[in-house]
N, C-alpha and C positions, 0 to 999 in steps of 0.2 A: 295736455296733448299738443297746443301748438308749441310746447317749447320742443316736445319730440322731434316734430314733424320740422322744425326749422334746423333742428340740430343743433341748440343751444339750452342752457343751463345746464343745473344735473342731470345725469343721464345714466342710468345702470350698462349702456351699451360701452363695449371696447373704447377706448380712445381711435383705434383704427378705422370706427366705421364713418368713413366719409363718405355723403351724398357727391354722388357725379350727376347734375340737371342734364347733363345730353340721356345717359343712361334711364335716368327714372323718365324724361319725356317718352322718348322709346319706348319702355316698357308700360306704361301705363295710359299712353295718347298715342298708338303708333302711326296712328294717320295724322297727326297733327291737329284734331281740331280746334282743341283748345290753344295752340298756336296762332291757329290762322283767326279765331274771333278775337281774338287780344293782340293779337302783332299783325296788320293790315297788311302793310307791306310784304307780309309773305303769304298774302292771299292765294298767288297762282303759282307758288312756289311747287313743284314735282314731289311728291313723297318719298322719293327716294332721296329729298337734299332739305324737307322741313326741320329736320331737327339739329341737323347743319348746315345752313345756307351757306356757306364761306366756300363750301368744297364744289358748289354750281362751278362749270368753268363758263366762259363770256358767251356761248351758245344759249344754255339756260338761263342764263340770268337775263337777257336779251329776250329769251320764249317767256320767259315768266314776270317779267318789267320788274324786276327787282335786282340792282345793282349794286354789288358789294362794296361797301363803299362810300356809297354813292345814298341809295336808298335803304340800305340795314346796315352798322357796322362791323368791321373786322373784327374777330373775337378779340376781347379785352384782357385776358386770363387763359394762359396754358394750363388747363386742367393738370394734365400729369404732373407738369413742374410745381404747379400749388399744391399738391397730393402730397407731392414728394418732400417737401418746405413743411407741409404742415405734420408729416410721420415724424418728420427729423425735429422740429420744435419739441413734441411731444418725447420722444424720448431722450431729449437731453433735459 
């Protein structure tokens, strides 16, 4: 089961089906909390920006003491474009 759940080894699923973590946090933590116990710095982060802090503008981030940047980093990986990288690996 963890190799499922990671998305690794064999796998009887599509080769299409790729985890997106913004997506499954959303849908299975919508309030964040297993965010906010594990990742501190977004403890007073607004619900409407836990699951992506990047998109606070300087008002929130300011209300919530957590600074992009600064106190959590810029995201590291364009989802989509890695999505996309990895459908095109897969079918050539």
């Amino acid at each position: 089961n963890w190799q499922w759940s990671a998305s690794t080894g064999t796998d009887a699923a599509p080769y299409f089906r790729i985890f997106n973590p913004i997506n499954q946090s959303t849908k299975f933590d919508k309030a964040g909390n297993y965010i906010r116990t594990w990742v501190t710095e977004l403890l007073n982060v607004n619900d409407k920006f836990i699951h992506q802090p990047w998109f606070m503008n300087r008002k929130e981030q300011n209300r919530s003491n957590c600074h992009i940047g600064k106190d959590y980093p810029f995201p590291i990986v364009d989802l989509a474009k890695s999505r996309y990288r990895a459908l095109n690996a897969f079918d050539n």
